[in-house]
C-alpha positions in Angstrom: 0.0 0.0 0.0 1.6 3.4 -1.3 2.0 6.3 0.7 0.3 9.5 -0.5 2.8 11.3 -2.4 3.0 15.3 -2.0 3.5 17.2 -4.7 4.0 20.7 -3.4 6.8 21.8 -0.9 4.6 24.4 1.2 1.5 21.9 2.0 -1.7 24.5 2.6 -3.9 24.4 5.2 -8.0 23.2 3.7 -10.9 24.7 5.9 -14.2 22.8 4.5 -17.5 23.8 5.4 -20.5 22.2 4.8 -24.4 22.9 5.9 -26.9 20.9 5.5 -29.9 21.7 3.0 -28.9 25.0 1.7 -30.0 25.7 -2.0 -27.7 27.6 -4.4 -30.6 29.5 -5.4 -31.1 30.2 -1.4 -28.0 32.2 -0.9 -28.3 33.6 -4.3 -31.6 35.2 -3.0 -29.5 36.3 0.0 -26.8 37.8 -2.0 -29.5 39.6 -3.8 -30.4 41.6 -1.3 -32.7 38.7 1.1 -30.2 39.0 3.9 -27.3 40.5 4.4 -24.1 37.7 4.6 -21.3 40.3 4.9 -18.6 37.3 5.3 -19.8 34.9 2.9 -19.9 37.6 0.3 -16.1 38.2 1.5 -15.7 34.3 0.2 -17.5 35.1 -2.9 -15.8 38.1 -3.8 -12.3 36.8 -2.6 -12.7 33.5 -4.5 -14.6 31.4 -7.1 -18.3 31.0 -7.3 -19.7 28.0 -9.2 -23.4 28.8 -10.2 -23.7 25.0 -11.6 -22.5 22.9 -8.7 -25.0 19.7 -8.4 -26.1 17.3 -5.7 -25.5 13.6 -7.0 -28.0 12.1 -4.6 -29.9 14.9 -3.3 -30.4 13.6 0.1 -27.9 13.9 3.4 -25.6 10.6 4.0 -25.7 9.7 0.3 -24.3 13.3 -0.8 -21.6 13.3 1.9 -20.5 10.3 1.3 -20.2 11.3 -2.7 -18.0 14.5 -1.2 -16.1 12.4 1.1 -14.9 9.7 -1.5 -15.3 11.2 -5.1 -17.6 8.2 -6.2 -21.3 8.0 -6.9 -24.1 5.8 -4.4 -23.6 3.1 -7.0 -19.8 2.9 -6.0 -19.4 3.7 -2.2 -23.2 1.9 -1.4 -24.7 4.6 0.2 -28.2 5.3 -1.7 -30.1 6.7 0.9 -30.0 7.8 5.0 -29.5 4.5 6.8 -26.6 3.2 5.2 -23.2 3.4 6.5 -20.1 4.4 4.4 -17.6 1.2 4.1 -14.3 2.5 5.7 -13.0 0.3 3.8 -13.2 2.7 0.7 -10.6 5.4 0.1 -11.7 9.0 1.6 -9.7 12.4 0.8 -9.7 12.9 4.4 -8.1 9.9 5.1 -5.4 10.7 2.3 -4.8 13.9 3.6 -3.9 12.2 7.3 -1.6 10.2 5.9 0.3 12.8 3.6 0.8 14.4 7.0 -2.6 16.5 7.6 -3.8 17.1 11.1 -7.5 16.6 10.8 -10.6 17.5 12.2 -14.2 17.3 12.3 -17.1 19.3 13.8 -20.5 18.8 13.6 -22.0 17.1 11.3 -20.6 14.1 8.9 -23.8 11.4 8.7 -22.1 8.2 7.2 -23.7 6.4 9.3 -27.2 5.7 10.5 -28.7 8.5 12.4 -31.0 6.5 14.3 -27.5 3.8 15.3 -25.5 6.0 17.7 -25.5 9.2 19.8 -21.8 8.8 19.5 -20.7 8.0 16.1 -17.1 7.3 15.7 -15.8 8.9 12.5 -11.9 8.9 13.2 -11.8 5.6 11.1 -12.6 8.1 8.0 -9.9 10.1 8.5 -9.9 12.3 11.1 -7.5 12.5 14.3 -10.4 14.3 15.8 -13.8 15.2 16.6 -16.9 16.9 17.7 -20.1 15.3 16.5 -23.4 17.1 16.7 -25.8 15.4 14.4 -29.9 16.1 13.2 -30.7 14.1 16.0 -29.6 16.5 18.7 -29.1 13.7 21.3 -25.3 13.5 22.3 -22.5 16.0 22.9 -24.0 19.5 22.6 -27.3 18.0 24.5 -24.9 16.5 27.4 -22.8 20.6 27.3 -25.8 22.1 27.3 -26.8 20.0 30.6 -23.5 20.5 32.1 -23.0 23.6 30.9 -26.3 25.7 30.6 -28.7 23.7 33.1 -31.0 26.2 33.2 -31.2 25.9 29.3 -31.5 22.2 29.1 -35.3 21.9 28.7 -35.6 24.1 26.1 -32.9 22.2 24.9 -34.8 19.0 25.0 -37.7 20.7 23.4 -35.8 21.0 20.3 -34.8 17.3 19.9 -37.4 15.8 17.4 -35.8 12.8 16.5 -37.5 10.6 18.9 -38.3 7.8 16.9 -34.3 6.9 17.9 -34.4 3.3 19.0 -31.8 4.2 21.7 -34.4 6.2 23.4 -36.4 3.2 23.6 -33.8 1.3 25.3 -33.4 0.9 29.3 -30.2 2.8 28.8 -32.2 6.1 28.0 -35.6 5.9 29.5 -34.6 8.8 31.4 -34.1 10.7 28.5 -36.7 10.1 26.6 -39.2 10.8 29.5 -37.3 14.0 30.0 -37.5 15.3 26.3 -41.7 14.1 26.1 -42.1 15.9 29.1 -40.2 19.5 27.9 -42.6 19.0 24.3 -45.5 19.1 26.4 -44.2 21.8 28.2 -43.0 23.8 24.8 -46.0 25.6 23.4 -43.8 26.8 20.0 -46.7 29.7 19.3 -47.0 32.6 21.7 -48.4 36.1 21.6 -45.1 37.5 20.0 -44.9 34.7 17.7 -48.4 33.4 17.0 -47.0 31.4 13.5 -44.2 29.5 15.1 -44.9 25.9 14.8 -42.4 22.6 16.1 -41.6 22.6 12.5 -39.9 26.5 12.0 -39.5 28.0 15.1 -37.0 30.9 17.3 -34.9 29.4 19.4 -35.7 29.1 22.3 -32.6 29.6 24.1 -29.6 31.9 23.2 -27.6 32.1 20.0 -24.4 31.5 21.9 -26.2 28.1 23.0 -26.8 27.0 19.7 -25.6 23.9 17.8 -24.6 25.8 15.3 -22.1 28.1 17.8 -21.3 24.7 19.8 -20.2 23.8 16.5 -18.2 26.9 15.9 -16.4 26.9 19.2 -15.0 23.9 19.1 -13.3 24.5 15.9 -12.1 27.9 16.7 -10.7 26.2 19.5 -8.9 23.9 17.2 -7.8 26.2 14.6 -6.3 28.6 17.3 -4.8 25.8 19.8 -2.8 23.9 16.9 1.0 25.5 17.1 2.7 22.5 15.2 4.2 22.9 11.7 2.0 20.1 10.2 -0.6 21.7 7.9 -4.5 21.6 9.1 -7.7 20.4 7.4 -10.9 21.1 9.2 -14.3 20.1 8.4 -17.1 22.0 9.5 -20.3 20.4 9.3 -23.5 22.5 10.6 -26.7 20.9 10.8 -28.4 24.0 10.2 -30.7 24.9 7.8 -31.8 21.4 7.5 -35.1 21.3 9.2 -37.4 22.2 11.7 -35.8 25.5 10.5 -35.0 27.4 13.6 -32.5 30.8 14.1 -32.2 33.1 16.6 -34.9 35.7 17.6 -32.7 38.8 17.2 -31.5 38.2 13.8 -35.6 37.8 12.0 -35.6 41.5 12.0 -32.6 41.6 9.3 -34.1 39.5 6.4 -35.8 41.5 3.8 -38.8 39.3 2.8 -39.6 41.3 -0.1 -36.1 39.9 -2.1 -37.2 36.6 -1.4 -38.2 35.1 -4.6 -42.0 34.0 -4.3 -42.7 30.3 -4.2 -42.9 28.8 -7.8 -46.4 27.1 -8.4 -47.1 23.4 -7.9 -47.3 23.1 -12.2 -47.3 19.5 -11.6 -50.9 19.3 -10.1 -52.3 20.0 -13.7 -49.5 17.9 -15.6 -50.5 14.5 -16.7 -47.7 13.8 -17.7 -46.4 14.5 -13.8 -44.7 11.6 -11.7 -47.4 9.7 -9.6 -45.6 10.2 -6.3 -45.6 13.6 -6.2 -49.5 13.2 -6.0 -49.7 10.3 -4.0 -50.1 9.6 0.0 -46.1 8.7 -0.1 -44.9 12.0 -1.4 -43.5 13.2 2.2 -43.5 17.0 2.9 -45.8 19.3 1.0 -47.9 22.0 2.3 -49.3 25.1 1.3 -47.8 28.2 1.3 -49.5 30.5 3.6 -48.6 32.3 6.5 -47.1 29.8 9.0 -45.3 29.0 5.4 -43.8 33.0 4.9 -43.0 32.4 8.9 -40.7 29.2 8.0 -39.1 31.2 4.9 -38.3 34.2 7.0 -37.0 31.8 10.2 -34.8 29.7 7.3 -33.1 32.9 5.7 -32.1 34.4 9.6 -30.9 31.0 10.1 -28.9 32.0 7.0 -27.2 35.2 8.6 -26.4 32.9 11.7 -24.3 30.5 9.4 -22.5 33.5 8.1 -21.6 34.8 11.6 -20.4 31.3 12.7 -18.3 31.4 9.0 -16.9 34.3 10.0 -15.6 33.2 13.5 -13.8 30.8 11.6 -12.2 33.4 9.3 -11.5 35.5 12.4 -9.8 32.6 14.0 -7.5 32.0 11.1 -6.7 35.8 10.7 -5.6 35.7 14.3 -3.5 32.6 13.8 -1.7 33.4 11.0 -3.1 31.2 8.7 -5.5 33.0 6.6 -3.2 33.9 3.6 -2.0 30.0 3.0 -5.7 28.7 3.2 -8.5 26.9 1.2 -11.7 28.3 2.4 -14.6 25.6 0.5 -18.3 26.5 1.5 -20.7 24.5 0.2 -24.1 22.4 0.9 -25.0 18.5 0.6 -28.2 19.2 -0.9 -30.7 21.6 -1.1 -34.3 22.9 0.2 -37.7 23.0 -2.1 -38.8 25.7 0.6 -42.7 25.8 -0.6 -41.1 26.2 -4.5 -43.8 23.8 -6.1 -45.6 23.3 -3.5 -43.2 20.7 -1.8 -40.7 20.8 1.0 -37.6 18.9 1.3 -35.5 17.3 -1.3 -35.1 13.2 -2.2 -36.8 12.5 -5.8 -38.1 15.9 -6.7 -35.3 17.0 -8.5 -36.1 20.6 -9.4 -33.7 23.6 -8.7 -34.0 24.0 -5.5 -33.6 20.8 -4.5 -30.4 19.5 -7.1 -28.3 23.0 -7.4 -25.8 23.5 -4.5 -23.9 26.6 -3.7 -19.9 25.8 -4.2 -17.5 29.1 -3.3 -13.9 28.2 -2.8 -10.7 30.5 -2.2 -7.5 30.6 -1.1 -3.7 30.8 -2.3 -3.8 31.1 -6.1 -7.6 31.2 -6.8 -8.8 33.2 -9.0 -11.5 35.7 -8.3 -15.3 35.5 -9.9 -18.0 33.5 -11.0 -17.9 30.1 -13.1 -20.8 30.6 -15.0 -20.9 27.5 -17.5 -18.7 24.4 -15.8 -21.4 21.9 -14.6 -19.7 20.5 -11.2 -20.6 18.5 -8.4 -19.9 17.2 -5.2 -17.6 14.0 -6.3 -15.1 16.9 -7.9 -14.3 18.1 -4.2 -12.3 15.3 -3.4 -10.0 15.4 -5.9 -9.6 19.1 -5.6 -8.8 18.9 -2.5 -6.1 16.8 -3.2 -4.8 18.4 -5.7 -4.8 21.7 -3.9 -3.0 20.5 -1.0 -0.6 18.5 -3.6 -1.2 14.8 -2.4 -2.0 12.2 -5.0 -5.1 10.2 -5.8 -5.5 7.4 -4.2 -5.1 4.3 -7.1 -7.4 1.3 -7.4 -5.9 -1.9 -6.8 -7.1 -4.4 -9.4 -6.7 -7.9 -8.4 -5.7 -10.0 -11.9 -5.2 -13.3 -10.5 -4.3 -15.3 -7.3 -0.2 -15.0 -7.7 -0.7 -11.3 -9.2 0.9 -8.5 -7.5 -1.6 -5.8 -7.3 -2.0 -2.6 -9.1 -2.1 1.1 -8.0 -1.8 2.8 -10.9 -5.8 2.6 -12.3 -7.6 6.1 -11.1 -10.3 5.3 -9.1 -12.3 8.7 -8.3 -15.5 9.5 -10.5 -15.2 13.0 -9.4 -12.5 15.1 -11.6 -10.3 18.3 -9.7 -11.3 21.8 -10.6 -7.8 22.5 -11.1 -6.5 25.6 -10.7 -9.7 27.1 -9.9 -11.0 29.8 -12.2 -7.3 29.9 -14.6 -8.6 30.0 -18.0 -5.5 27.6 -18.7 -6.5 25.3 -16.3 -10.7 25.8 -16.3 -13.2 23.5 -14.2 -14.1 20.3 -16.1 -15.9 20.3 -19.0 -19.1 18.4 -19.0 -22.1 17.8 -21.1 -24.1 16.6 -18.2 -24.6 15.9 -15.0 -26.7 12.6 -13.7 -28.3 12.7 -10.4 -30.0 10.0 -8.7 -32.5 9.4 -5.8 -33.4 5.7 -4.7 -36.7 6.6 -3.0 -37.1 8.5 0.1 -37.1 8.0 3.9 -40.2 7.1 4.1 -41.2 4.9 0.6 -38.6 2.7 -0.9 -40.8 2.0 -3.4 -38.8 2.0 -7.0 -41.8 4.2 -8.1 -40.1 7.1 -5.8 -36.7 5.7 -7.6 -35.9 9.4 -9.9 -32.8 9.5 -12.8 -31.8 12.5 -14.0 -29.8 14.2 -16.7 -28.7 17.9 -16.3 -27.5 19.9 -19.1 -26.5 23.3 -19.2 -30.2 23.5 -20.9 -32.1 21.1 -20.3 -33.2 19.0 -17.2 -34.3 15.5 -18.0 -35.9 13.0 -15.3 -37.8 9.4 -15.3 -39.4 8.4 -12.7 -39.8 4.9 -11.1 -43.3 4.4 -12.6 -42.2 5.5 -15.9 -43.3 9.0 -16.0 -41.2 12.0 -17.3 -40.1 15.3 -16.6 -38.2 17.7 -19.6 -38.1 21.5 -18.9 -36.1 23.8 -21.1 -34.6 26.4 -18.1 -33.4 28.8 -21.0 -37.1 29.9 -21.7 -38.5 28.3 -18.3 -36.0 28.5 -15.5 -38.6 27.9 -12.5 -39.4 25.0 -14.8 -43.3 25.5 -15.2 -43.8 24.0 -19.0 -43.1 20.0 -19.0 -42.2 19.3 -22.8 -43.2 15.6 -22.6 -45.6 14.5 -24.5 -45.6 18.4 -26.2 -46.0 18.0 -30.3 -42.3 18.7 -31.9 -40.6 17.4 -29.0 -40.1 14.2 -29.3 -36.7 14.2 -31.2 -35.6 16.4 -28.2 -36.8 13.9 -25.5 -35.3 11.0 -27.7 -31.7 12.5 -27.4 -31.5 13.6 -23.7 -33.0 9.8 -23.2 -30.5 8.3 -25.2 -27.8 10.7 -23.5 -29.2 9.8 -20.1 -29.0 6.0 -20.6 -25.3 6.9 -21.7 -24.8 8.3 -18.3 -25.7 5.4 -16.4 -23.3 3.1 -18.6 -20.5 5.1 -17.6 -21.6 6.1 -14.6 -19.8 3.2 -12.8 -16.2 4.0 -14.7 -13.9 3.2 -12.9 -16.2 0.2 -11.6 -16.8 0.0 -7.8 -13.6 -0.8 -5.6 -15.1 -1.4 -2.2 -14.4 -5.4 -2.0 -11.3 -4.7 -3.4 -10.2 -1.8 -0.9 -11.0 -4.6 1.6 -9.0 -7.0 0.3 -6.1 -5.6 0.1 -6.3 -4.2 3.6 -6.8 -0.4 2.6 
């Protein structure tokens, strides 16, 4: 097994962060003028911008593990929430470690089952150490809160609304979970200075500074700031937040200008026949109307958005004040994103509209050049290899095993995902693709291959087929909110022939290099 070889002399330092259900069209809204982000505009403006990053699997652990590995679900296994990440299979944090890398992680990674552990151990990814603080809200920041802010820790429990958690059923926890039932009955989320807040968007209910979010945030300032040795950092910084119930402090609702926030885009598909079934049907998951209780959630979700951008800029502080700004990657971006009443749906999974596929990527740092990537089409498997390439380490190689008394191979490239290279040098541009295939296997709730969803995005066109056999073709260069499905539409059909054809091409070469995960293990990775 090779060693990682380094190909700069000056390794950099890589600061990653990544939130949870954040649309690109989101903080584009924000940037617009929806709520002011004075340090993530910093990133923007300092860096590169790609306005056609993509989800591959626009749901939490499938999407991270794409980022972590630089493969697609078909190749690390991970289709949907509930499946763990083999660590037998080759992550760019774990490359990083052992070119040299002190790592880190804090918050949120979700490789693993939620509903499996309160204390996930991640360190066999990569990572010397870390700070978990997951959706499910049981675990480290619950157990600081308790110690720390008792007088905080019911409103606290209030807030923890994944109780389905088997643990909690256990002996172990029957403490706890009587405790957090009894602090919901006690929450009454709507009150006479906030009539519309529901369990589902709500303020918090205790201060920012008690936050997951700035747990989050302290611990890797503390990090950053305590590491003196001369071995270059890499830092992931994973916040839970805006994934839902959507909730941000009470002090920061006042700054977001709801008239910049694009109105919701109308449900088009109630009147399509031509519309998938499960968007109609009982197992479509989250869809409401948009009302008022709805304009509450989209005002709560965009503060939540200036809270983000203080935490980011905590961690920009801390690197000012240790000297490590100037020789430093700074990578925001999202695992998937957030319908947020757009066609009258919530969420993301199968309904792979723009909101719900389209990711925000900004990166900076040493060398990067400044401005927006208007035409690559990127996505999440790219950041592995970019990373690696930024910080100068090499792929890692597939071993191929040819037969019994065969030595093994290194030399095969084994990442789907391709490096932006020199990010945004016209000699070296971001790759060049046609397309970009996205996949969901169902949902949470209905596995059912009729909630299965293939998709083709083109810098025009967005193609998908559905489980049940039903399509979806929208030309976003006359109808960007994607209101006029072509299929079935007279003069079309050559159109939808092609991006078929082009889409079956996808998933043929999807799986290039083929999966390596029983090899990995094999050969003792």
């Amino acid at each position: 097994m090779p060693t990682p070889t380094r190909k700069s002399a000056t390794p950099p330092n890589v600061l990653l962060v990544i939130v949870d259900q954040l649309a690109a069209k989101w903080l584009e809204a924000a940037f617009d003028g929806a709520a002011p982000l004075p340090n993530l505009e910093w990133l923007r403006d300092s860096g590169t911008m790609f306005r056609n990053a993509f989800t591959p699997n626009p749901v939490c652990s499938p999407a991270r593990a794409s980022l972590a590995t630089g493969l697609p679900s078909s190749a690390h296994g991970v289709v949907e929430c509930g499946y763990r990440l083999d660590p037998a299979i080759p992550t760019f944090m774990r490359e990083l470690q052992r070119a040299g890398w002190k790592t880190s992680l804090h918050g949120k990674l979700h490789v693993q089952p939620n509903l499996e552990s309160f204390y996930p151990d991640y360190r066999q990814y990569g990572f010397d150490h870390t700070d978990v603080t997951e959706d499910g809200r049981v675990g480290p920041w619950l157990d600081w809160v308790r110690t720390t802010h008792p007088m905080h820790y019911p409103a606290a429990l209030a807030t923890v609304w994944m109780t389905m958690h088997p643990a909690l059923r256990s002996e172990q926890y029957s403490g706890l979970r009587e405790d957090i039932e009894k602090a919901q009955r006690a929450r009454r989320w709507a009150s006479d200075e906030r009539p519309l807040d529901t369990a589902e968007s709500y303020a918090l209910p205790f201060p920012a500074e008690i936050s997951q979010s700035a747990w989050i945030t302290d611990r890797a300032v503390d990090r950053i700031t305590a590491h003196s040795g001369s071995e270059p950092v890499f830092a992931q910084v994973g916040y839970v937040q805006p994934h839902n119930p959507f909730c941000a402090p009470e002090e920061l609702l006042p700054f977001v200008n709801e008239a910049a926030i694009p109105a919701p885009v109308p449900a088009e598909w109630a009147s399509d026949p031509n519309a998938p079934t499960i968007f109609s049907s009982a197992k479509r998951g989250p869809c409401a109307t948009y009302d008022e209780v709805g304009r509450n959630a989209r005002q709560i979700y965009f503060a939540d958005l200036i809270h983000l951008d203080q935490q980011f800029g905590r961690l920009r502080q801390a690197l000012t004040d240790s000297g490590r700004l100037h020789d430093t990657y700074l990578i925001f971006t999202s695992d998937h994103g957030e319908l947020l009443y757009d066609h009258g749906l919530l969420g993301k999974w199968n309904r792979h509209y723009d909101a719900c596929i389209r990711v925000p990527l900004l990166i900076a740092g040493p060398g990067i050049a400044a401005g927006a990537v208007e035409d690559s089409l990127v996505e999440l498997t790219d950041l592995a290899p970019t990373i690696l390439d930024l910080c100068g380490v090499a792929e890692p190689g597939l071993p191929r095993f040819e037969a019994a008394d065969a030595s093994v191979r290194w030399d095969l490239r084994a990442l789907h995902g391709r490096s932006l290279g020199r990010i945004g040098s016209v000699e070296h541009p971001a790759p060049r693709r046609d397309s970009i295939l996205i996949e969901s296997y169902g949902t949470h709730w209905n596995g059912d291959a009729d909630g299965f969803a293939r998709t083709l995005r083109t810098a025009r066109y967005r193609y998908t087929v559905y489980g049940d056999g039903s399509e979806q073709l929208f030309d976003l260069q006359v109808d960007p909110d994607e209101q006029d499905n072509l299929v079935g539409r007279a003069g079309t059909e050559s159109l939808r022939t092609g991006l078929s054809r082009q889409l079956l091409q996808a998933l043929i070469t999807r799986d290039s290099p083929p999966p390596g995960a029983g090899l990995y293990a094999r050969q003792g990775w």
